[in-house]
ZAMARGU-4260 file (C-alpha; in steps of 0.2 Angstrom, whole numbers, plus 5000, padded with zeros to 4 digits):
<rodrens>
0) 5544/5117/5302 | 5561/5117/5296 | 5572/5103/5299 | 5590/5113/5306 | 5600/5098/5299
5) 5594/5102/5283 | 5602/5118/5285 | 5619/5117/5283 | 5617/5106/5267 | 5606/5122/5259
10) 5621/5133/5263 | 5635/5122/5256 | 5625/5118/5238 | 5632/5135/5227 | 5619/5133/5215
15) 5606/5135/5227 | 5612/5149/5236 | 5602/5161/5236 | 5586/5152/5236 | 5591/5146/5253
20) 5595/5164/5259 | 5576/5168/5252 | 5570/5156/5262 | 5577/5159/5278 | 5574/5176/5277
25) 5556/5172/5274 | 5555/5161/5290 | 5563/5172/5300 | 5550/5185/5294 | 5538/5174/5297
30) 5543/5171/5316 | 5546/5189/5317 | 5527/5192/5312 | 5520/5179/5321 | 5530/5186/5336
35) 5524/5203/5337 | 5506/5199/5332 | 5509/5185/5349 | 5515/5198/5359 | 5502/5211/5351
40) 5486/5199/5354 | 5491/5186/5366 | 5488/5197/5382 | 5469/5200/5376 | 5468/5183/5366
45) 5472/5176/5384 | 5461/5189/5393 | 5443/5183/5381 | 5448/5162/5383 | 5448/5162/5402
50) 5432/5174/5403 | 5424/5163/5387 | 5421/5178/5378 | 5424/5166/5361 | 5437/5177/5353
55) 5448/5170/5341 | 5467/5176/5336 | 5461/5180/5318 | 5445/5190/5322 | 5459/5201/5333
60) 5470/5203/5320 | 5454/5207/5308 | 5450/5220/5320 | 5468/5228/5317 | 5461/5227/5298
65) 5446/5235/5300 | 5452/5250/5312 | 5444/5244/5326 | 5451/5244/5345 | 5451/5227/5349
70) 5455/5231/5369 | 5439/5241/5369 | 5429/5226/5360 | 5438/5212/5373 | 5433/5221/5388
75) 5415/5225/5384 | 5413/5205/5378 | 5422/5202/5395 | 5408/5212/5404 | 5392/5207/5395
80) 5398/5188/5397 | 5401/5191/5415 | 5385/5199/5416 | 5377/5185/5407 | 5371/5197/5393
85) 5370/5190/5374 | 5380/5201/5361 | 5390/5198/5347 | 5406/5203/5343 | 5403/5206/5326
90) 5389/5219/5335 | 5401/5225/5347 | 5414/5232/5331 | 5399/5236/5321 | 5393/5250/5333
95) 5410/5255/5336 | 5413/5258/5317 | 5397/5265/5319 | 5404/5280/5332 | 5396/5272/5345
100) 5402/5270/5365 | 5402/5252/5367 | 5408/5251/5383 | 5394/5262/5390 | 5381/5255/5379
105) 5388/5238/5388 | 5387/5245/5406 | 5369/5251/5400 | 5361/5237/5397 | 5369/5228/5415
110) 5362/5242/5423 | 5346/5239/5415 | 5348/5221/5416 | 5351/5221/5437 | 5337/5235/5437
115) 5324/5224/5426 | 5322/5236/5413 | 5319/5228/5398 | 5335/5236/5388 | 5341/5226/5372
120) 5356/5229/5362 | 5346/5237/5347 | 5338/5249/5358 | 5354/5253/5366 | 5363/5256/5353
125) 5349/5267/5343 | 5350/5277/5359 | 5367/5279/5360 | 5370/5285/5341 | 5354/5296/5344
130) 5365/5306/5356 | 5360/5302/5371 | 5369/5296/5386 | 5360/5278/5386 | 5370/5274/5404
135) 5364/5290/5413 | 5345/5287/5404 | 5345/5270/5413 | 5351/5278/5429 | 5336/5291/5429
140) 5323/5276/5427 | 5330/5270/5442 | 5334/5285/5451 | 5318/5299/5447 | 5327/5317/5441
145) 5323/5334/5447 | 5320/5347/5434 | 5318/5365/5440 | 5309/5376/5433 | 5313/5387/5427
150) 5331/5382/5426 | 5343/5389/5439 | 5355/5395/5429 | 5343/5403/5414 | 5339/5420/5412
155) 5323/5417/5422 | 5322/5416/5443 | 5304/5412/5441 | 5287/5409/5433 | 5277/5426/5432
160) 5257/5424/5428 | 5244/5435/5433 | 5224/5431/5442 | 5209/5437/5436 | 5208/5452/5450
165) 5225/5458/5441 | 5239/5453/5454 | 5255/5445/5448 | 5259/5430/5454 | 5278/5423/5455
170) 5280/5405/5454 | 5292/5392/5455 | 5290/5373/5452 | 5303/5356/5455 | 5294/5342/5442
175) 5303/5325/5447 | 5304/5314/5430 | 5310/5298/5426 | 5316/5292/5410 | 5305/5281/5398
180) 5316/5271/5389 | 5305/5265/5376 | 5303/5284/5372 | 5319/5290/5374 | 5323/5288/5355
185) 5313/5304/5346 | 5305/5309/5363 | 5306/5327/5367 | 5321/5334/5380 | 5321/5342/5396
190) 5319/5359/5387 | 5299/5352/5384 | 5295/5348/5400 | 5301/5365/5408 | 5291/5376/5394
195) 5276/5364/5397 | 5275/5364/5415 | 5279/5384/5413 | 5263/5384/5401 | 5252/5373/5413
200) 5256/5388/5427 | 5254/5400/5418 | 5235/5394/5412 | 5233/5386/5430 | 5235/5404/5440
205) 5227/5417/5425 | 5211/5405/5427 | 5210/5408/5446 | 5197/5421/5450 | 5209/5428/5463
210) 5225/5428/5469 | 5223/5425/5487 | 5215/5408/5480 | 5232/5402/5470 | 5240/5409/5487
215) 5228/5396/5499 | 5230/5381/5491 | 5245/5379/5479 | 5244/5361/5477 | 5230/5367/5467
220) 5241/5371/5451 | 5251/5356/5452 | 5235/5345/5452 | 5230/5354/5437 | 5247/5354/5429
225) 5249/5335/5431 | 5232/5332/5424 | 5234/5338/5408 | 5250/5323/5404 | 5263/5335/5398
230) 5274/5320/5398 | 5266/5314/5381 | 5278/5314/5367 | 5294/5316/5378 | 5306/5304/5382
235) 5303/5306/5401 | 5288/5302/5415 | 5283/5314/5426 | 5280/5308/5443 | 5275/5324/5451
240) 5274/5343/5452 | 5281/5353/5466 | 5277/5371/5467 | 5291/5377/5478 | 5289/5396/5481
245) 5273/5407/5474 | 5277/5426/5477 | 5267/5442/5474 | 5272/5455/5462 | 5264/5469/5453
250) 5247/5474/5453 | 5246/5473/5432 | 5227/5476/5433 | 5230/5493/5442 | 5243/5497/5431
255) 5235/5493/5416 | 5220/5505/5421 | 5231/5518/5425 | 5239/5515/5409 | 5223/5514/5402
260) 5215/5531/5409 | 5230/5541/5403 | 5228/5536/5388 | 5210/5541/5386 | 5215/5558/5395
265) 5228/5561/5381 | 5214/5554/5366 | 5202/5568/5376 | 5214/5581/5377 | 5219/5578/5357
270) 5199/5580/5355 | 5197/5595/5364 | 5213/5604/5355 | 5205/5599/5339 | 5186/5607/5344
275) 5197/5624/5348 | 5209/5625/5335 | 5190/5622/5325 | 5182/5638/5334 | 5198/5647/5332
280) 5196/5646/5314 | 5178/5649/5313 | 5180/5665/5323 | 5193/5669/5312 | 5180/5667/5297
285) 5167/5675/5306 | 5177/5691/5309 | 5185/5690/5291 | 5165/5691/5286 | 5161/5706/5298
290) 5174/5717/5290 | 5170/5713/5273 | 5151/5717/5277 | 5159/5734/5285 | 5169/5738/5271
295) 5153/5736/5260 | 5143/5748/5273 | 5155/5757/5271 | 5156/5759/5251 | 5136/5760/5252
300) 5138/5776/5266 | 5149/5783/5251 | 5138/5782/5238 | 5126/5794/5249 | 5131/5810/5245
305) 5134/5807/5229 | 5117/5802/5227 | 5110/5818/5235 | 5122/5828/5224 | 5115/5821/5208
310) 5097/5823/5218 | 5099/5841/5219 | 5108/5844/5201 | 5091/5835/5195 | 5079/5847/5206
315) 5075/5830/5215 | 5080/5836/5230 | 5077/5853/5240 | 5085/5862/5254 | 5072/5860/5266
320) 5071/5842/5261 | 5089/5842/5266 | 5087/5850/5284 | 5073/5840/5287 | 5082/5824/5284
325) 5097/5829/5295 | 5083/5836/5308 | 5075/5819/5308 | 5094/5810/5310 | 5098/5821/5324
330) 5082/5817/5332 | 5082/5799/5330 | 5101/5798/5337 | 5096/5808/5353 | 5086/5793/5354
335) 5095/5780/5354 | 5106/5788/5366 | 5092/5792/5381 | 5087/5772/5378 | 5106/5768/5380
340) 5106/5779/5393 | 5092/5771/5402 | 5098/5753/5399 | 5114/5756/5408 | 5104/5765/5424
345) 5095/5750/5424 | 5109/5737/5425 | 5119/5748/5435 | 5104/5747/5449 | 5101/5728/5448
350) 5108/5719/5464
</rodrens>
């Protein structure tokens, strides 16, 4: 440091002037400085020497460099050397550059720690960038989570699945999970377990022969749920399956046989339409051929007398040939009228 008798004797040489101003001004900087960055650090300098967190003055004031918050990085030393837990500080402002929550990631591994979970800072720290709440994942491996499913506030009150003999069957299920650490990183979410354990009902109750069977013994689809290891691939355990409410809805089978049968009545009634508009139209032909086969009657009719006239210009034909023809006509049409005649006694007198 500068001697202050040396001072004075800086300030009365003119030639050196202001070379001596420089100076002081650059000491009293210096102290200025030093002051604020004493003040600034002390406090948590003081903090991490009396806890032996091994924090330094210059790797707080590097921190200030490197726009890291050098409380956060004091306190969370603080509690992992309290806790006796081994981490860095150069890995403590690493995963904060890295957006990380080092304080909870730090909490997380003394809850693991006092829990004995095995729980490093590597894997603490992947599951904490990953997203996940590493703090609230160790509490859940202590503490097993219900899940309901379906969820409670979705749009969904319950499971609906139907038996063999066609009854709906309204199901509602609690699966109590707890978290798998070592899975937690790229393992499924909630989300998986519900729509698997929703699956496994739904296969578990539309196997059943009847519903008054799923009804009896409804331990009988959690058995059959939990056997099937819908945990694999997620980053939770199940522990068990609870149905807690089965109800009885529709009868789908009856409904879907009504359904059915009208269907089949409307495909029958389309049938039928068709086969009458058919005979409609071949009536329609059939008269259409009658009148035509009249009309050539008729047109042969009226070549009759013309043929007789040209019969009797040619001497073909005589008069008594004429009356004897409409003799024999008359005759055979009295006929066919005592037959009529007679045919109509006879059905009139039938019982």
């Amino acid at each position: 440091m500068l001697n202050p008798a040396v001072i004075p004797c800086l300030l009365a040489s003119d030639s050196d002037f202001p070379v001596s101003w420089i100076l002081i001004a650059f000491i009293v900087l210096v102290v200025i400085i030093g002051g604020i960055i004493l003040v600034k650090y002390f406090n948590l300098w003081l903090q991490a020497f009396f806890a032996k967190a091994e924090i330094s003055i210059l790797q707080l004031i590097g921190m200030s460099f490197r726009k890291v918050n050098a409380a956060v990085i004091v306190r969370s030393k603080i509690m992992a050397v309290q806790a006796s837990l081994q981490v860095g500080t150069q890995e403590l402002e690493a995963h904060y550059l890295a957006g990380g929550n080092v304080p909870n990631v730090v909490r997380a591994m003394i809850a693991a720690d006092r829990a004995r979970l095995p729980l490093d800072f590597k894997t603490a720290r992947a599951i904490d960038l990953a997203g996940r709440d590493v703090l609230d994942a160790v509490r859940n491996s202590v503490l097993p989570k219900v899940i309901d499913c379906p969820k409670a506030e979705g749009p969904k009150t319950s499971i609906a699945a139907v038996a063999k003999d066609g009854i709906q069957l309204m199901a509602k299920a609690r699966v109590t999970v707890r978290t798998n650490i070592e899975r937690l990183v790229g393992g499924a979410t909630e989300e998986t377990i519900i729509a698997r354990v929703g699956e496994g009902i739904v296969s578990t109750i539309g196997s059943a022969e009847s519903h008054k069977s799923v009804l009896e013994n409804p331990d009988r689809i959690s058995k059959t749920v939990l056997a099937k290891g819908l945990d694999a691939g997620t980053a939770f355990e199940i522990l068990s399956i609870d149905i807690a409410d089965v109800d009885i809805g529709e009868n789908i089978g009856a409904k879907l046989q009504a359904d059915q049968a009208e269907a089949d009545k409307r495909i029958a009634q389309a049938k039928a339409e068709e086969r009458r508009a058919m005979a409609v139209a071949r009536e329609t032909e059939m008269n259409a051929l009658v009148a035509e086969n009249r009309a050539k009657v008729v047109l042969a009719e009226a070549e009759v007398p013309r043929a007789m006239a040209e019969a009797f210009r040619a001497g073909n034909l005589g008069i008594m040939d004429y009356y004897r023809m409409k003799n024999i006509m008359a005759d055979t049409e009295m006929r066919e009228k005592i037959v009529g005649d007679q045919e109509d006694d006879s059905r009139g007198r039938r019982p």
